[in-house]
Each structure stands twice: as structure tokens, then as C-alpha cells.
ROFI-576522 format. One line per 3 residues: number of its first residue (from 1); for each residue x, y, z of N, C-alpha, C, CB. Coordinates in steps of 0.001 Angstrom, whole numbers, plus 500000, padded with zeros to 6 digits. Last residue first. Glycine has a CB too. Layout:
BEGIN
NUM) X:Y:Z:X:Y:Z:X:Y:Z:X:Y:Z | ...
***
This chain:
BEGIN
309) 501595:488166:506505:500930:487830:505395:499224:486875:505741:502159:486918:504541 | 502173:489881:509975:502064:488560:509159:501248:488592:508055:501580:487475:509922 | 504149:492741:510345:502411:492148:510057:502634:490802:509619:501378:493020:508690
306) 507103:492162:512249:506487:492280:510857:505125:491780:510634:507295:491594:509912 | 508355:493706:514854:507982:492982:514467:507020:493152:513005:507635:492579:515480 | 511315:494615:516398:510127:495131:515970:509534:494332:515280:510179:496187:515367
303) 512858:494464:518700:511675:493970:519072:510807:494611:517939:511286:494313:520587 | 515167:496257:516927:514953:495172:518511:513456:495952:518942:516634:495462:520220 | 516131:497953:515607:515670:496304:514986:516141:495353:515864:516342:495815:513452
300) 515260:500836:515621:516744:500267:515965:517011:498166:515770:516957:500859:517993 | 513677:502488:513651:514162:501219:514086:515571:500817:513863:513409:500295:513527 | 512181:505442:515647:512997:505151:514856:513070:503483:515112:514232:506044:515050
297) 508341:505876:514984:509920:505494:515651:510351:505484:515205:510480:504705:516185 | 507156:508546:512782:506970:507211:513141:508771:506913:514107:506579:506133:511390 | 507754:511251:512564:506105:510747:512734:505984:509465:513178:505237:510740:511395
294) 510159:511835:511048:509305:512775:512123:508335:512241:512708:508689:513914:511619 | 510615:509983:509518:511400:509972:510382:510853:510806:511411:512569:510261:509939 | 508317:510643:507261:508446:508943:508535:509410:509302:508959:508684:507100:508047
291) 509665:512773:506537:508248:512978:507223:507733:511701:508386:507074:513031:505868 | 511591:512058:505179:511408:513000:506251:510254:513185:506892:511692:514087:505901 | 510344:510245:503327:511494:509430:504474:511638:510867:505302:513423:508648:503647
288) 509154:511741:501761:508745:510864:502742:509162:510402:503345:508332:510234:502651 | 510722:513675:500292:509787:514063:501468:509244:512833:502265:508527:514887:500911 | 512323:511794:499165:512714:512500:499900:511983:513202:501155:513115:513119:499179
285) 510054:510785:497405:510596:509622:498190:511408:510737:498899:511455:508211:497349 | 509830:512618:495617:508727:512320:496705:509279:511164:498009:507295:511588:495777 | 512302:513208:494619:511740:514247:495542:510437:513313:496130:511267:515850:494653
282) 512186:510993:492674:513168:511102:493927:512412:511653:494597:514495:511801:493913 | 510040:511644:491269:510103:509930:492119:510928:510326:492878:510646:508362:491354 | 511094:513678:489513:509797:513573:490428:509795:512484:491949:508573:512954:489302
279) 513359:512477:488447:513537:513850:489313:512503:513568:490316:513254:515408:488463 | 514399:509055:488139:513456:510186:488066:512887:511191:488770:512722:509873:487822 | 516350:507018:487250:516486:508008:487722:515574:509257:487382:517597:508120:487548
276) 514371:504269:489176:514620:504814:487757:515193:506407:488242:512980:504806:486640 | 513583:501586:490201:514948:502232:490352:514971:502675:488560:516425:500933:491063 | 510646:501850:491978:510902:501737:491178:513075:502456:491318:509546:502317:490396
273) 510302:501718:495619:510046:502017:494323:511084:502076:493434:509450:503071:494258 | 509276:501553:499032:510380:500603:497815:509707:501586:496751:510086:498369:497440 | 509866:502179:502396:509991:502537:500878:510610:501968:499815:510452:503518:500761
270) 508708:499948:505039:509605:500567:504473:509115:500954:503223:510704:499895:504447 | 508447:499936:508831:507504:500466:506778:509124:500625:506573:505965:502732:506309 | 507705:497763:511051:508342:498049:510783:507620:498680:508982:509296:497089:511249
267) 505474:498115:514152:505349:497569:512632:506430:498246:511764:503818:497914:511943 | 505239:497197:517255:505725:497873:516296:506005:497523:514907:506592:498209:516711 | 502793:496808:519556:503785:496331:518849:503912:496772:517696:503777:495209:518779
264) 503327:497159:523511:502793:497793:521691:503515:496775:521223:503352:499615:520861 | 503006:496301:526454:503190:495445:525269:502774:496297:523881:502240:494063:525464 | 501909:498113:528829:503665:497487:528231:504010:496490:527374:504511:496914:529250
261) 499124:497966:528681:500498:499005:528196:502072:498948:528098:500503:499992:528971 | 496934:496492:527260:498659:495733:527929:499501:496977:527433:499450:493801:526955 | 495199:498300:526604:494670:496659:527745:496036:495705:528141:493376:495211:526576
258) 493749:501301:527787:494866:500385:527437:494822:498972:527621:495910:500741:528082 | 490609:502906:526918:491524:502003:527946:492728:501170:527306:490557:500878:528688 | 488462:505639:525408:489642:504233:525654:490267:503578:526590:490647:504341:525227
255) 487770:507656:526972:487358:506730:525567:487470:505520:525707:488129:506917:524342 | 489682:509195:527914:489150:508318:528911:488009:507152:528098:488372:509365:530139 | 491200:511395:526867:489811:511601:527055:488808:510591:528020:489337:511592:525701
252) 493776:509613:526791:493730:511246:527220:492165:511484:527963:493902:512416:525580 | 492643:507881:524563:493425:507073:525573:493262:508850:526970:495659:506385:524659 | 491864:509341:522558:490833:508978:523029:491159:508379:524154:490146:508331:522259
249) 494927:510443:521651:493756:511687:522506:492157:510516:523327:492777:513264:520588 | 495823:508119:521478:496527:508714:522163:495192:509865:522775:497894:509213:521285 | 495075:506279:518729:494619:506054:519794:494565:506917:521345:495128:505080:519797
246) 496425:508009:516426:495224:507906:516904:494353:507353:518089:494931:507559:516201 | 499165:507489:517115:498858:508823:517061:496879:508689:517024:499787:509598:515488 | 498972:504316:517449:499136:505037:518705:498925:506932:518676:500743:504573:519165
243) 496697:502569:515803:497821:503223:515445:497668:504110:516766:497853:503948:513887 | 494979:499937:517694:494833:501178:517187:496754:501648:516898:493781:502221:518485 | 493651:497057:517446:495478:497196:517503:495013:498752:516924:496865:495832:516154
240) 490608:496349:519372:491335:496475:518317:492872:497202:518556:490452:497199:517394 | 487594:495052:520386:488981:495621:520844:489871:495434:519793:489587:494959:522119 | 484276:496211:519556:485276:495288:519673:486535:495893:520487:485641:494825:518271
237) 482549:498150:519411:482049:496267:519072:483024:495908:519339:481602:495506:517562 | 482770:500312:521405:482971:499041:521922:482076:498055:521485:482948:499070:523230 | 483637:502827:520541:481723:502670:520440:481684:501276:521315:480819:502358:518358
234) 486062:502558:520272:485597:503283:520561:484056:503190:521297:485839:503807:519651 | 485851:500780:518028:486619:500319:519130:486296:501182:519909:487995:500146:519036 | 484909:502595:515770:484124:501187:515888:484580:499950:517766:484888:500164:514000
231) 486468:504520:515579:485507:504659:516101:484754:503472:517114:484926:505040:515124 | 489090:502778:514217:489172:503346:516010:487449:503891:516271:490634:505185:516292 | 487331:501891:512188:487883:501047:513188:488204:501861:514280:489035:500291:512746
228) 487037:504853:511036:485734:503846:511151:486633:502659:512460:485196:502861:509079 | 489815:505365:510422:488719:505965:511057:487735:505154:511427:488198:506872:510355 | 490360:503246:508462:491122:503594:509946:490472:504011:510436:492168:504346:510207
225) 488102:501399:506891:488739:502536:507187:489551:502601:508788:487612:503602:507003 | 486551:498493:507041:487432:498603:506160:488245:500288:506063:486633:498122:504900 | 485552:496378:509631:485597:497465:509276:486563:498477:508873:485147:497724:509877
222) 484685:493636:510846:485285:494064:509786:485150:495425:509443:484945:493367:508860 | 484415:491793:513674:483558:493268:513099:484843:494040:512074:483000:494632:514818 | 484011:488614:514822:485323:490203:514476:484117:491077:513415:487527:489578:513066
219) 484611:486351:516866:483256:487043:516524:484326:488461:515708:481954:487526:518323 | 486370:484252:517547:485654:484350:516147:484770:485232:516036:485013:483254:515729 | 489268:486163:518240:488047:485587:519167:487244:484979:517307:486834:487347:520535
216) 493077:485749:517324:492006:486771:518243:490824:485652:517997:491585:488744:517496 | 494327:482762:518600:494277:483967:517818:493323:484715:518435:493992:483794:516393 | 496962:480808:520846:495682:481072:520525:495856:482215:519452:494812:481438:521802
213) 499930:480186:521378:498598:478908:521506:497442:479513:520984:498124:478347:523190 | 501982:481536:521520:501103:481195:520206:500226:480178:520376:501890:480793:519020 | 501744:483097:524047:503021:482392:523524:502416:481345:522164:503833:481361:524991
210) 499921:484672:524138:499225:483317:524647:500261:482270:524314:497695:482942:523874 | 500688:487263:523453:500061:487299:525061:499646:485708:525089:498438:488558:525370 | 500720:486737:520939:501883:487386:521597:501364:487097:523045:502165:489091:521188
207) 498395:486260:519612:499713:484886:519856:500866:485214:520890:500714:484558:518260 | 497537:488034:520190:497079:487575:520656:497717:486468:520900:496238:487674:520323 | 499092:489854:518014:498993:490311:519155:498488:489419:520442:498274:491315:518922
204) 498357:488656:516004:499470:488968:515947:499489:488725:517741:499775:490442:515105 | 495082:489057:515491:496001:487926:515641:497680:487575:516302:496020:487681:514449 | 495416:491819:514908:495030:491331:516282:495468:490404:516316:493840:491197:516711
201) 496900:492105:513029:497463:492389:513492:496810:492224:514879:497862:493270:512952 | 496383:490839:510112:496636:490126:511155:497235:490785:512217:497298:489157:510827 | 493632:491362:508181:494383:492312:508499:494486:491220:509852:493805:494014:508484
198) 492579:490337:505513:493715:490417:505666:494706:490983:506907:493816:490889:504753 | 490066:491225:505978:489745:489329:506060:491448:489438:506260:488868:488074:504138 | 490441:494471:507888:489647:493713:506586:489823:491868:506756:490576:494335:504823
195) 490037:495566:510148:490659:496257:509173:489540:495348:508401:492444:496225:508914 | 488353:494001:513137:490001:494322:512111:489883:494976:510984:490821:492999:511487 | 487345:494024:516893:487318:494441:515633:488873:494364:514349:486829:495882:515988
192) 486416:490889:518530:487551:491723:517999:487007:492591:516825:488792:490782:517493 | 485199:489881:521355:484888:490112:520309:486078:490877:519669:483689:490672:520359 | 487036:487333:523110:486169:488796:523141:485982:489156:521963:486788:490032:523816
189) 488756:484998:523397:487373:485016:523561:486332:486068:523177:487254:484866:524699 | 491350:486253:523621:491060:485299:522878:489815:484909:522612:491589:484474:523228 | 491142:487470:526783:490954:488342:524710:490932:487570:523524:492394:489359:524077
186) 491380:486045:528406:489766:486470:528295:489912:487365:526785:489085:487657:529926 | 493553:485061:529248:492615:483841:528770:491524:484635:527989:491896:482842:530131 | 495547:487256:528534:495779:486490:527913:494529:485108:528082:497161:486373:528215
183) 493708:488360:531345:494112:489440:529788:493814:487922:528603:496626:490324:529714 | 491656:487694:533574:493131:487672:533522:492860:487746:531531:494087:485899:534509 | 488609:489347:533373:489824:488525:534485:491470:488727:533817:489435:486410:534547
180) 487262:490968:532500:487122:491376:533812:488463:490304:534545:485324:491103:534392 | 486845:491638:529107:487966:491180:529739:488678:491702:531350:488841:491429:528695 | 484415:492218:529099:484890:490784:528077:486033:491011:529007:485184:490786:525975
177) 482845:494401:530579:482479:493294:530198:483324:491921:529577:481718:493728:529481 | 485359:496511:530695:485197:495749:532123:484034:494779:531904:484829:496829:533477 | 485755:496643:528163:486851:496003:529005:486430:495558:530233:487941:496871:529261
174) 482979:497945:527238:483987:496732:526942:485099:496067:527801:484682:497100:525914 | 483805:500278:528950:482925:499301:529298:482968:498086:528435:481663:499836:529314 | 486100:501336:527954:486112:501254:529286:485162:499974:529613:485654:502640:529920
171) 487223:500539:524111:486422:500709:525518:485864:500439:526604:485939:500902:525549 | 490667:499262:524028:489148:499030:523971:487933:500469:524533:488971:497582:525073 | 494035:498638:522326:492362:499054:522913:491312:498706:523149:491802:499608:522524
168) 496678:497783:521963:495672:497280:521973:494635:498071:522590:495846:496211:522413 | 498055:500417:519570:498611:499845:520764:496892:498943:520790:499237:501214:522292 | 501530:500219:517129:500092:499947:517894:499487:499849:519711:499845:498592:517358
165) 503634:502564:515393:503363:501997:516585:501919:501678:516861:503859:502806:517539 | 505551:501985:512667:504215:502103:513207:503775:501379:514631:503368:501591:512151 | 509107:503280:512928:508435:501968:512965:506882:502450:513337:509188:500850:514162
162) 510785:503870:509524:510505:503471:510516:509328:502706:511319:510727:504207:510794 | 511739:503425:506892:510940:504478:507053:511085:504902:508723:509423:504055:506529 | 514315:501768:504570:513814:501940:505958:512742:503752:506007:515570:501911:507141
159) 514300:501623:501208:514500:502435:502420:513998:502611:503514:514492:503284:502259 | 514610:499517:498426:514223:499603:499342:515246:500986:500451:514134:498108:499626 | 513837:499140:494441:515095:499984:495992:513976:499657:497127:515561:502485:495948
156) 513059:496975:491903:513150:498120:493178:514525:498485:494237:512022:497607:494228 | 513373:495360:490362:513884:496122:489986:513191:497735:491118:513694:495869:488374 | 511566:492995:492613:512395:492581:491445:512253:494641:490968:511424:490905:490077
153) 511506:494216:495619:510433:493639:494272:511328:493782:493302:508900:494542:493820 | 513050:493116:498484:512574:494547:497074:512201:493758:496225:513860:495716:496203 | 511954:493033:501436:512737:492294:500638:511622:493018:499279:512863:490343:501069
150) 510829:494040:504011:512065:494530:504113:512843:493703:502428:512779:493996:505901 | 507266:495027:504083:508594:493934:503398:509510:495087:503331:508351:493004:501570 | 505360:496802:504648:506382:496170:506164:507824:495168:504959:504854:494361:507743
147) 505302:500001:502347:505078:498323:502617:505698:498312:504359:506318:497052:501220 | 504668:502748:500195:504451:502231:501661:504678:500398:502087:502765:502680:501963 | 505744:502635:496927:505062:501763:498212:505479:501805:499302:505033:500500:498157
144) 505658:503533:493320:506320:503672:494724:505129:502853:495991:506566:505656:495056 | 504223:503433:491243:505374:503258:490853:506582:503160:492298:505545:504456:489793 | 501595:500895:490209:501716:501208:491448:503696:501844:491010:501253:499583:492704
141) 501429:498220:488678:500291:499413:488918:500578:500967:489545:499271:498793:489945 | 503269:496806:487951:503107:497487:487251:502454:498405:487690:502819:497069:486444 | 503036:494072:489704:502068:494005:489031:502394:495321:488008:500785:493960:489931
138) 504694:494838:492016:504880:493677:490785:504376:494093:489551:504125:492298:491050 | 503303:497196:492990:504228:497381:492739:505121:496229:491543:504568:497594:493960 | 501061:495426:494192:500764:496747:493107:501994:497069:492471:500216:498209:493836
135) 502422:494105:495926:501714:493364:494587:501911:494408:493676:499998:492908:494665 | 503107:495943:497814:504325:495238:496866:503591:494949:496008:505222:493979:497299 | 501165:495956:499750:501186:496909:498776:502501:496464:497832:501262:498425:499469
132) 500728:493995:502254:500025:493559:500474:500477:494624:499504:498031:493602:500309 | 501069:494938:504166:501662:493777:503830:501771:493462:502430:501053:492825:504431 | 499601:497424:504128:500854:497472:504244:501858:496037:503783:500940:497870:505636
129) 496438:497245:502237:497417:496761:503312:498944:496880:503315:497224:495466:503422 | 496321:500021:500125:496025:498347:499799:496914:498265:501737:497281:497275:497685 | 494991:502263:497909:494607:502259:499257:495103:500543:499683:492775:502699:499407
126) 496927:504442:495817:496225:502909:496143:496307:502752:497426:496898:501583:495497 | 496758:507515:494588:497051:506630:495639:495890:505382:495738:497131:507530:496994 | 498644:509701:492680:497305:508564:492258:497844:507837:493560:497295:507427:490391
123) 499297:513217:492212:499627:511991:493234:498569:511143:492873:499623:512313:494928 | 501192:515036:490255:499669:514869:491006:500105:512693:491332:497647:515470:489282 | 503074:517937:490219:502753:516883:490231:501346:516040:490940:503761:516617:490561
120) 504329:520666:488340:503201:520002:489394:503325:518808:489248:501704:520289:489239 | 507998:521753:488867:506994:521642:488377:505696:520704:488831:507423:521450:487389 | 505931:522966:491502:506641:523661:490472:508289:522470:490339:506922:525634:491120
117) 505505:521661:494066:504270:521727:492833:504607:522287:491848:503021:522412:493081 | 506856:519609:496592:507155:520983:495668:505681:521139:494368:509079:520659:494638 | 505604:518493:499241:506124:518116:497607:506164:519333:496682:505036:517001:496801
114) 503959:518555:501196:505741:519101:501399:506368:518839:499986:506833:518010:502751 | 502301:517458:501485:501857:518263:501321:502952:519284:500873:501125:518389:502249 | 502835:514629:502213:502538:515139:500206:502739:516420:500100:500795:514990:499405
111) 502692:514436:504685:504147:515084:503942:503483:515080:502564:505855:513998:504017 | 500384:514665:504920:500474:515982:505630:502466:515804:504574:500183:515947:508142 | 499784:511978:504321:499086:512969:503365:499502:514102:503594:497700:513057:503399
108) 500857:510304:505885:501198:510445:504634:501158:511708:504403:500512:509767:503794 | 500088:510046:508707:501053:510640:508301:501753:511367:507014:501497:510026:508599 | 496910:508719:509637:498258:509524:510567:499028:510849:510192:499501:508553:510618
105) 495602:507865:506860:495073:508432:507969:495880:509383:509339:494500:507297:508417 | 497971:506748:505860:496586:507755:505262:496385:508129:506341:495145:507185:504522 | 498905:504634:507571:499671:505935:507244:499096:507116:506384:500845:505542:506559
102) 496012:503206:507633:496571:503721:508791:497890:504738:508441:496968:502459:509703 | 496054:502127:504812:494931:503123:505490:495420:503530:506650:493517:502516:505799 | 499406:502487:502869:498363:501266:503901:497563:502717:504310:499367:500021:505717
99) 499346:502854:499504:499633:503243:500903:499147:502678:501477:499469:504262:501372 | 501478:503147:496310:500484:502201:497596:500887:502434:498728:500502:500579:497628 | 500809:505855:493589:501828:505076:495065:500611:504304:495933:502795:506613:496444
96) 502038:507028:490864:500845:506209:491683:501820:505494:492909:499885:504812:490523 | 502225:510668:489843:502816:509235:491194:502253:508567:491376:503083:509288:492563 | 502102:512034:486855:501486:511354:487847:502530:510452:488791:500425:510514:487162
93) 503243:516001:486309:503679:514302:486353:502465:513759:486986:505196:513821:487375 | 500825:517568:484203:501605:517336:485873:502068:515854:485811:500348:517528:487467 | 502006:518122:480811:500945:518884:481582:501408:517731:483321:498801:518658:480574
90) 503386:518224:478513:503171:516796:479174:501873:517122:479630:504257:516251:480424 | 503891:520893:477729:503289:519653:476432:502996:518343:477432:504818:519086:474907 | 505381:522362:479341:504363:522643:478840:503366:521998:478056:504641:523325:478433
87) 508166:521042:479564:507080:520432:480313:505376:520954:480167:507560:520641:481754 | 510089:521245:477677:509022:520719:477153:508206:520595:477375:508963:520099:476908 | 512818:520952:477965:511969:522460:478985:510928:522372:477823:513018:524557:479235
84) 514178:518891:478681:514622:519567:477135:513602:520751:477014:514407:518360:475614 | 513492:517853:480802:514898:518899:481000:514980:519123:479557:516558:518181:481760 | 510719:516894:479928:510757:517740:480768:511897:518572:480924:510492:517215:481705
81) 511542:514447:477954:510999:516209:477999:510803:516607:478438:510357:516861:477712 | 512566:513118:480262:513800:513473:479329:513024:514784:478777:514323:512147:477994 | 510734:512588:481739:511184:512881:482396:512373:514074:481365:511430:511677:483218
78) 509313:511062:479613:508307:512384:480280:509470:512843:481574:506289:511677:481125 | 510735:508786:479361:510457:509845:478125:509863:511139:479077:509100:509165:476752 | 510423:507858:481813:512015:508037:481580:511715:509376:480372:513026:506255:480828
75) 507617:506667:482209:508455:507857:483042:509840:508859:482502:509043:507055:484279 | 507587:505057:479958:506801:506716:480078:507770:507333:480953:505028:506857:480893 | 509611:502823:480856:509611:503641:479940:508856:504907:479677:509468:503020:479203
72) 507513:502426:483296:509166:503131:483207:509733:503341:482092:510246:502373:483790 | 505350:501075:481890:505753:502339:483198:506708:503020:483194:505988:501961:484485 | 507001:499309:480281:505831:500194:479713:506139:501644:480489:504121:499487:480118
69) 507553:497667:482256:508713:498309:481629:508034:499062:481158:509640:497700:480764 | 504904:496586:483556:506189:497797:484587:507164:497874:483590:507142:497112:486341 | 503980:495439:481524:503587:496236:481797:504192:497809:482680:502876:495540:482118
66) 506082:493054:481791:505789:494369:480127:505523:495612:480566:504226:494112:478954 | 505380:492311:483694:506843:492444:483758:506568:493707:482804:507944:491035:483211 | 502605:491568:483231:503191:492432:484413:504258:492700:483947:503365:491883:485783
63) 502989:489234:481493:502372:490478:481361:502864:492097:481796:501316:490190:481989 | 503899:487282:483158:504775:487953:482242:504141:489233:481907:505065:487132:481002 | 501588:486887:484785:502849:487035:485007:503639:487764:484532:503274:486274:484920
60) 498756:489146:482722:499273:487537:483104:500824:487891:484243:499874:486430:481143 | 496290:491482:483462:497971:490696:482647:498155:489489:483191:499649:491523:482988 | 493026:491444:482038:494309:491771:483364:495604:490795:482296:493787:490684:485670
57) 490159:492709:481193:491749:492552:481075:492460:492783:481591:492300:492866:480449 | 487543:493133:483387:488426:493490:482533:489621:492749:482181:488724:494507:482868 | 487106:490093:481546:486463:491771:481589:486251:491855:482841:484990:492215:480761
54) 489430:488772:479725:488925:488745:480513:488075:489972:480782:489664:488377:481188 | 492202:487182:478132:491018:488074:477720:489490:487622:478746:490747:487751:475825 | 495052:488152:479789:493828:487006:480101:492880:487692:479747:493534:486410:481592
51) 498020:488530:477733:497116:489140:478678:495941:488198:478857:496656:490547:478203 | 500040:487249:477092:500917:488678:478597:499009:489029:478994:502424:491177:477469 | 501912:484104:476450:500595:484819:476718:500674:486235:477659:499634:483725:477481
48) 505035:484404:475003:504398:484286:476287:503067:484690:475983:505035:485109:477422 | 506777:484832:473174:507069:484131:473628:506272:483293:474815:507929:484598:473712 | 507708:487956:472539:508370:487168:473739:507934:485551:474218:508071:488085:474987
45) 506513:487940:469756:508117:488277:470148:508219:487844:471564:508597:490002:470028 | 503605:487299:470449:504779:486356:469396:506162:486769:469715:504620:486665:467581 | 503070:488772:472047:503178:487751:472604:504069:486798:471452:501765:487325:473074
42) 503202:491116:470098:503983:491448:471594:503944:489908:471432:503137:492430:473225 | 501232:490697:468475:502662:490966:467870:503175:490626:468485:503220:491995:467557 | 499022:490778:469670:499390:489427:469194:500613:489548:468923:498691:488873:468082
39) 498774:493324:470057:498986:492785:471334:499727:491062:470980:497314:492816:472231 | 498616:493963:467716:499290:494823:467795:499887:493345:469240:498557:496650:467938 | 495915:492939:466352:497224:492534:466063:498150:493057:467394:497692:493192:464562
36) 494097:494242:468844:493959:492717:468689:495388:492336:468375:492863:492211:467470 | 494637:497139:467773:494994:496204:468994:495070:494983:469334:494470:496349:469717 | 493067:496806:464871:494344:497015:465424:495251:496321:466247:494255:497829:465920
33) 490688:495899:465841:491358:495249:465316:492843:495134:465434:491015:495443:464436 | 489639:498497:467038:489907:496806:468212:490783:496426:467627:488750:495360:468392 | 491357:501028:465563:490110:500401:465815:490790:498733:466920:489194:500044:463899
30) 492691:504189:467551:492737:503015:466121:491651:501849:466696:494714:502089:465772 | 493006:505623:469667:492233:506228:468509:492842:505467:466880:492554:508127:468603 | 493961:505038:471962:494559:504830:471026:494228:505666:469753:494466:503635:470931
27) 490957:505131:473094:491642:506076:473834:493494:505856:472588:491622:505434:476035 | 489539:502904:471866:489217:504600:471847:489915:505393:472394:488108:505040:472378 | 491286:500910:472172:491235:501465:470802:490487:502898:470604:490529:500413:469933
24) 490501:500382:474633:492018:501201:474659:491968:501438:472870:493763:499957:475406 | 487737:499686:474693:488495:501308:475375:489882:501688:474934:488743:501278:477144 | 488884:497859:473488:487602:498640:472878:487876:500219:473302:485971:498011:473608
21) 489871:495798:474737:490412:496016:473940:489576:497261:473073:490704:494805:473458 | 489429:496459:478356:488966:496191:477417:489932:496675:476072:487707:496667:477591 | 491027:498511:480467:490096:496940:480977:489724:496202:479685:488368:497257:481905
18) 492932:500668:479980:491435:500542:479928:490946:499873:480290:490896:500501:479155 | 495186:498914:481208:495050:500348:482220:493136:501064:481726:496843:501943:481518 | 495817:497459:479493:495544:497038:480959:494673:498123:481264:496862:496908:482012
15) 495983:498460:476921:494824:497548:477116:494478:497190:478630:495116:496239:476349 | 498099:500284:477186:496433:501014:476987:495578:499764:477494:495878:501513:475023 | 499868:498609:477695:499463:499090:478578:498414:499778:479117:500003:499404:478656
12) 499636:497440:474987:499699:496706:476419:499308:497518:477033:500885:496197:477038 | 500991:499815:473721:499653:498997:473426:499012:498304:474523:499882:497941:472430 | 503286:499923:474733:502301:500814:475096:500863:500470:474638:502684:502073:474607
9) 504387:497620:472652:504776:497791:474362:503498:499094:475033:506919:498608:474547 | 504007:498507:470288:503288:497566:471101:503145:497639:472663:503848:496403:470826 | 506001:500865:470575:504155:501013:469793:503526:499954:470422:503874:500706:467814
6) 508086:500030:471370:507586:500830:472170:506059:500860:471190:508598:502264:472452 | 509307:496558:470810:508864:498120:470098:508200:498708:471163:507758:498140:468665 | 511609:494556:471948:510277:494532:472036:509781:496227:471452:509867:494080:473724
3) 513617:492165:470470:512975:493609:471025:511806:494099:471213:513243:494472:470437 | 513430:488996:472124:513483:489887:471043:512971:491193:471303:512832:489373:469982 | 515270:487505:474679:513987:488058:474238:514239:488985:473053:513266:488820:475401
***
């Protein structure tokens, strides 16, 4: 590949990160035209279409690749003026990181809290499925990830976190309407609540109790917050895979009912991000592997099992 210039190369990135060749010429403060060349330059030196003139403008394959060197090139410059004691001119690092809604909701947010602020940093969080948060991470968007993939995104690190424990729920009177007989015929049938169209972790669970002959029920009540789903299980539209620090006080209170207490199943996280040596990026990834070692099992990598895609 031919070199690629940092003027273009950031060109790109204005154009992703605005949606339009218009915004990123106002935020560039040179006209469309400009950009128009500038982006044409890029694809003549590598060789490749990088963006789909689209609204908004997204990258292509290759795109992406540009786009995460783009990334890490800022980082590396805003890292280098920072120890040349410059940091007065940047103003707070950003972290964009992908988190699944259930470690929002549990664990994350209480270790952010453990992130030094001298010098500041400010946190950008993508809300995406644990299974799914790597994309963000392909894609450029995203410089660190909560994920279950144990396998690193082309120029990542991976670090065991540990393990998210579920457990199956319901409410009392739910349970003693849909599932008055035997477990494994009558939950296949019952209404289910899930996360989102992606989220297989009732499924999961249901193959587990029917040695994979069956999934969860067709009736499912989609409901896109952690909160909202343990409510929503709670209130009994459905029976749902609650994270066990949330399920635990309504399980206490009598809310809830267990529906196979000797079956959780454990969702293995791990930490991938970027492999750049960057002060900020370390320290957050430090506080977080202390904070998932406090909050989530440890995996000893017996019986833990991976969300299905």
C-alpha cells in the first residue's frame, strides 16, 4: 500500500464520524469540494472504495481498517502531547468503549468511577450486546469492549474479565400459570421476555433443559433495557435469564421465583482493545479487570458457556 498522509487519513474520519461530506467540511473548515478530492486521493492510493456515499456515510470494509488507523493515530499524537506537558491544548482524553446493558446496569459504571480524572478523561459508551460489541471495535468506532468473544479483532488484545452469572426467573404467579408441570415441556411454551431480536440467552437456556430439541416460546416481549426486562419479568409478561446481582433482592423479596436453581448459566466477558501504548487506555482497562474480578465469577473454564451469535 502506498503511504497514506495523515491530512487525508483524518479526512476520512471527519467524513465518517460527521455522516456527510458537508458536515465534515464544516467541522474541517474547507469547502465539500475539498473533501470530495481529498477522500478521492485516499481511494486512489490504496486502491479501494473506503466510503458508501450514503446518508449517512458509512465506510466500506477497507474503509474501517483507515478508519481504526485514523483512531490510533489521534490517540498516539494526543498521547505524545500530553508527556511533552501540552495537555492544556488537547482539553480530556475521550474512551469510546462497547458495553453490553446488563454490565451497565450491575458493574461497569461504579468501576469508571475508579478512573483517576487528573489528567481528565471522559468516557463515550456504546450500548451494543455483549456478543455484538467487537463490530464497533472492527469498524473503528469503539477503542475498547466489554465482549463474550474469547477471539481478538484484528490488532487487539484480549483479557479474561470473568464470568456473568444468569439465572432463569419469573414471577410467582407466572410460574404457577405457565409452568404448573414439568419445567423442560412447559417453558418452551410460556411466554418469554428478551433483551432485543439478538438476545439468545433464553434460547440458550431452553436448549439446555430440552438437550436441544426446543427454543424459548413464540410469544416474547422485547424489551430493550436491563432494567425494564427484570421489571418486565417481575410484573410477569414473561420469564427471563436475569443477571444474578439483579435478580438476587427480588429472588429475597419473594418477587421472583427461581425456575431451575441448579442450572445458571454463565457468560464468559472478556476485554479487548486496541494494542496501542496508551497511558489513558491502560489505566481504564486496569480499573476494569479490577472491578470484573470483584463483581463477576471467577473462570475456571468449566461449564461456562458463550451467548450464541
Amino acid at each position: 500500500m502506498n503511504e497514506l498522509p495523515l491530512d487525508l487519513v483524518r479526512t476520512l474520519l471527519a467524513v465518517v464520524d460527521e455522516g456527510t461530506f458537508e458536515a465534515a467540511a464544516a467541522a474541517l473548515h474547507v469547502t465539500p469540494s475539498a473533501i470530495s478530492q481529498r477522500v478521492k486521493a485516499l481511494e486512489q492510493r490504496t486502491g479501494r472504495v473506503l466510503l458508501m456515499r450514503s446518508k449517512p456515510v458509512r465506510a466500506t470494509e477497507s474503509g474501517e481498517v483507515v478508519v481504526r488507523f485514523a483512531r490510533q493515530m489521534a490517540r498516539l499524537e494526543r498521547d505524545a502531547r500530553a508527556e511533552l506537558g501540552l495537555e492544556a491544548e488537547l482539553g480530556p482524553a475521550r474512551i469510546p468503549i462497547a458495553v453490553n446493558a446488563d454490565s451497565l446496569a450491575t458493574w461497569f459504571l461504579p468501576a469508571l468511577t475508579r478512573v483517576p480524572q487528573q489528567p481528565p478523561v471522559c468516557f463515550e459508551l456504546h450500548r451494543e450486546d455483549e456478543a455484538h460489541t467487537t463490530a464497533l471495535l472492527r469498524e473503528g468506532q469503539v477503542m475498547a469492549a466489554v465482549t463474550s468473544s474469547p477471539d481478538p479483532v484484528a490488532g487487539c488484545t484480549v483479557r479474561p474479565l470473568g464470568l456473568a452469572r444468569y439465572r432463569a426467573v419469573a414471577a410467582p404467579e407466572f410460574a404457577a400459570t405457565h409452568l404448573a408441570g414439568k419445567l423442560h415441556e412447559d417453558l418452551p411454551e410460556a411466554p418469554t421476555v428478551t433483551f432485543d431480536r439478538r438476545d439468545g440467552l433464553q434460547d440458550a437456556f431452553v436448549r439446555s433443559l430440552t438437550k436441544g430439541r426446543s427454543g424459548a416460546g413464540r410469544i416474547r416481549h422485547l424489551v430493550p433495557t436491563s432494567d425494564g426486562f427484570r421489571d418486565a419479568v417481575a410484573f410477569g409478561l414473561g420469564w427471563g435469564m436475569v443477571p444474578e446481582p439483579q435478580a438476587e433482592p427480588l429472588l429475597l423479596s419473594g418477587r421472583l421465583v427461581e425456575l431451575a436453581p441448579n442450572r445458571p448459566m454463565d457468560v464468559p466477558l472478556y476485554w479487548q482493545q486496541w494494542k496501542l501504548d496508551s497511558p489513558a487506555l491502560s489505566t481504564v482497562a486496569d480499573v476494569v479487570a479490577t472491578a470484573a474480578a470483584e463483581a463477576l465469577l471467577p473462570d475456571r473454564g468449566s461449564g461456562a458457556r458463550e451467548l450464541p451469535s
